[in-house]
Residue, then its C-alpha position, 0 to 999 in steps of 0.5 A: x500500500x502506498x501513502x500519499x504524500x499529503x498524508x506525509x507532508x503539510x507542503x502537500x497537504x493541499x495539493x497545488x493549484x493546475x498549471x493554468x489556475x497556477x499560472x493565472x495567479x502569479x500573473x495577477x500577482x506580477x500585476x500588483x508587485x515588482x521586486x528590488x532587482x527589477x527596480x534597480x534594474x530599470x533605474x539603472x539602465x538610464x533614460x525614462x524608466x516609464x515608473x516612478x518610485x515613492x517611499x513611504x517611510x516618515x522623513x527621518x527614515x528618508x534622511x537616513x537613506x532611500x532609494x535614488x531618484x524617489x520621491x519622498x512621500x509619506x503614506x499620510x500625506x499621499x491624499x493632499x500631495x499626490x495630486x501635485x507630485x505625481x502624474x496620473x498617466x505615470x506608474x508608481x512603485x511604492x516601498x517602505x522599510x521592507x517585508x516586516x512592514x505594510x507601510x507600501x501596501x498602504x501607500x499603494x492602496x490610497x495611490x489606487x484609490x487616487x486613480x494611480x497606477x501603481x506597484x509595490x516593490x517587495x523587499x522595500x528598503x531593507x532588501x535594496x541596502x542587502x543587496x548592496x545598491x546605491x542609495x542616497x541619505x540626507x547629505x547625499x550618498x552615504x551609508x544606508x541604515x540596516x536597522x528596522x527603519x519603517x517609520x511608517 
């Protein structure tokens, strides 16, 4: 007799999605998330990188480091500024400190909610300083705060 490996295992204890259900979520999922890498990526290849970013942390957070080019815009400010910041036509990536923070899942939700299109980029700040990509502070280029910074 044979035991099934959902009796062995809670990996499989709920047999995974078929391949179309599968792939129609991680497409949908695409939709609404970008990761570190791609970001860096696109910034990095020069010209327009058709995105803008946002982070969402709270000025001090923002002094201390933040990705290049952003535009500093804290989640409870989003209503009364967006508006004057952003361009409609123009995708936004939100993020916050990192993966231990909802701040850019906040922040994506009152762009959507203001008629933005907008993605949020995983990992947030914390994963853009582990992977060791240029970042701005303050005084300009320097070193990025390692420590939990959401202040969100």
């Amino acid at each position: 007799m044979t035991t099934s490996p959902a009796a062995v295992n809670a990996v499989l204890g709920v047999a995974p999605a078929d391949p179309a259900t599968a792939a129609a979520h991680f497409r949908a999922s695409l939709a609404f998330h970008t990761d570190v890498a791609d970001v860096a990526a696109a910034l990095s290849a020069g010209g327009d990188p058709g995105f803008v970013v946002i982070d969402s942390r709270s000025t001090q957070a923002w002094d201390r480091g933040h990705v290049p080019g952003a535009v500093h815009l804290p989640t409870a400010l989003i209503p009364e500024r967006a508006g004057q910041l952003l361009d409609r036509s123009v995708p936004v990536v939100t993020y916050c400190w990192g993966p231990s923070c909802n701040g850019a899942a906040r922040a994506a939700l009152a762009l959507a909610e203001l008629g933005f299109q907008v993605k949020e980029m995983l990992g947030g700040y914390e994963y853009w300083v582990r992977e060791g990509l240029a970042h701005d502070t303050g005084q300009g280029p320097g070193p990025a705060a390692v420590a939990d910074d959401c202040g969100c």
